[in-house]
MIBAZA-711520 format. One record per residue (C-alpha): residue in three letters; x, z, y. Coordinates in steps of 0.25 Angstrom, whole numbers, plus 5000, padded with zeros to 4 digits. Layout:
<recs>
ALAXZY...
</recs>
This chain:
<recs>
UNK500050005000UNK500549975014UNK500850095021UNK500350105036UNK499550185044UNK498150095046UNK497450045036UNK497949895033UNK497149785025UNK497449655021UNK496949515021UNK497349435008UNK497249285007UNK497949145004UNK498249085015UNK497048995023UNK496149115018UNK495849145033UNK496649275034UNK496949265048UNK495449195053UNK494749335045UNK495549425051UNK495449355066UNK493849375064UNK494049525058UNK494949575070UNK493849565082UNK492849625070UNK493749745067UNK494049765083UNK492549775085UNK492649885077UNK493749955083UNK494849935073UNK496149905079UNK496749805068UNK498149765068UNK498549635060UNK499749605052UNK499749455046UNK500849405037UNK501449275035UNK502249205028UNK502649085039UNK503449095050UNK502849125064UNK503249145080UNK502349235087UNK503149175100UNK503149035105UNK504348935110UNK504348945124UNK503849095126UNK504849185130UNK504849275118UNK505049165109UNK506349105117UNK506949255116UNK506749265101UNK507349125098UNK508549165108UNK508749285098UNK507849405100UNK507749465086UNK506349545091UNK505449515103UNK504349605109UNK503349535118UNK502749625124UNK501449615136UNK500449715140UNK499449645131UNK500349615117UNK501749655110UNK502349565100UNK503749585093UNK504349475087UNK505649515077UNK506449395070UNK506849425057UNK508249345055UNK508449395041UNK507749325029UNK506649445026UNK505549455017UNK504149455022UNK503849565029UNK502949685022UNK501649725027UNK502149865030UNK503249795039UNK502349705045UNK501249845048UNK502549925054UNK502249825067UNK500849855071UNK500649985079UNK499650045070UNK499450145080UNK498550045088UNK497850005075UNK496650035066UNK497149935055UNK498049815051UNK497449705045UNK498349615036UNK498449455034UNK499249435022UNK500149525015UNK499449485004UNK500449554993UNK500549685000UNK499549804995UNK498649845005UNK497049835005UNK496549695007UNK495549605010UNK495749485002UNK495249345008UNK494849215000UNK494349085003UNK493649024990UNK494048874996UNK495548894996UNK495648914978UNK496449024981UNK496449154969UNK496049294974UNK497049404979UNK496249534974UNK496249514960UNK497749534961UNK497849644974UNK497049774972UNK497449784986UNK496249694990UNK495049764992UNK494249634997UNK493949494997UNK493449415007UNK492949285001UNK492149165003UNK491649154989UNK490749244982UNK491949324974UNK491449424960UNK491949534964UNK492649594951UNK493749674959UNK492749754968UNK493349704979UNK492349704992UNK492049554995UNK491949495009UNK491449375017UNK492749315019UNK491849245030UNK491249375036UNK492249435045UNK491249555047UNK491049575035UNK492649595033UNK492849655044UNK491649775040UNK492349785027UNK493749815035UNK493149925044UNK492549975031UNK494049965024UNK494650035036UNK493750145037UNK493950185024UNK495650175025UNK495450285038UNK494550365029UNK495250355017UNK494250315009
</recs>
């Protein structure tokens, strides 16, 4: 189990699944309920939070190893990892966010990580289920009508209220303990 001090769920799925598009229609839902969410995505391509011709951008190609842009409205750090690492953790990746300013983490990817999970699947893309092989997925969010054999809770993967009710459900019983 990943150790942090809010409760963390996961969002499992193949790529094309619609990870991202869910969870940008669950965040303004959870807001409206007062939840402070933090997000942590992985991936597995290369990226640049900067762009050429922005000061920050020219810095770090001239040879700043870490950058912090930093405004009254938003921070960003930006640290260049010259050695050949492996993929960061999920618990390296959570040590970033200020927890104290958050009621929860949700979590795109990570996929092989144990943590609770909501597993997302989209019958069109012939791809095999996740929760047959991860007890750490405690739903699925579908398209298709799914026998539930694992008693797993089944979701609309197409009603983001519907999700989003089970989250607040899922986190108020992690602050009770239950």
């Amino acid at each position: 189990m990943i150790d942090f001090p809010l409760p963390v769920l996961g969002f499992a799925a193949f790529s094309g699944t619609g990870k991202t598009t869910l969870l940008s229609k669950l965040l303004p839902l959870l807001n409206a309920q007062g939840l402070r969410v933090g997000v942590v995505k992985h991936t597995h391509h290369k990226f640049d939070i900067d762009h050429p011709h922005k000061d920050s951008y020219i810095l770090r190609k001239a040879g700043a190893t870490q950058i912090a842009i930093a405004s009254r409205k938003r921070t960003a750090i930006i640290i260049e990892h010259q050695d050949q690492r492996k993929e960061p953790s999920l618990s390296e990746a959570l040590q970033s966010l200020e927890a104290d300013k958050l009621d929860m983490v949700l979590v795109e990817g990570f996929k092989q990580e144990a943590f609770d999970k909501i597993e997302l699947h989209r019958e069109a893309l012939e791809r095999p289920y996740l929760y047959p092989d991860d007890v750490m997925i405690i739903a699925l969010a579908s398209d298709s009508n799914i026998p539930n054999t694992n008693a797993l809770t089944l979701l609309d993967i197409n009603n983001p209220e519907q999700i989003a009710a089970f989250i607040v459900k899922w986190f108020a019983a992690c602050k009770t303990g239950v």
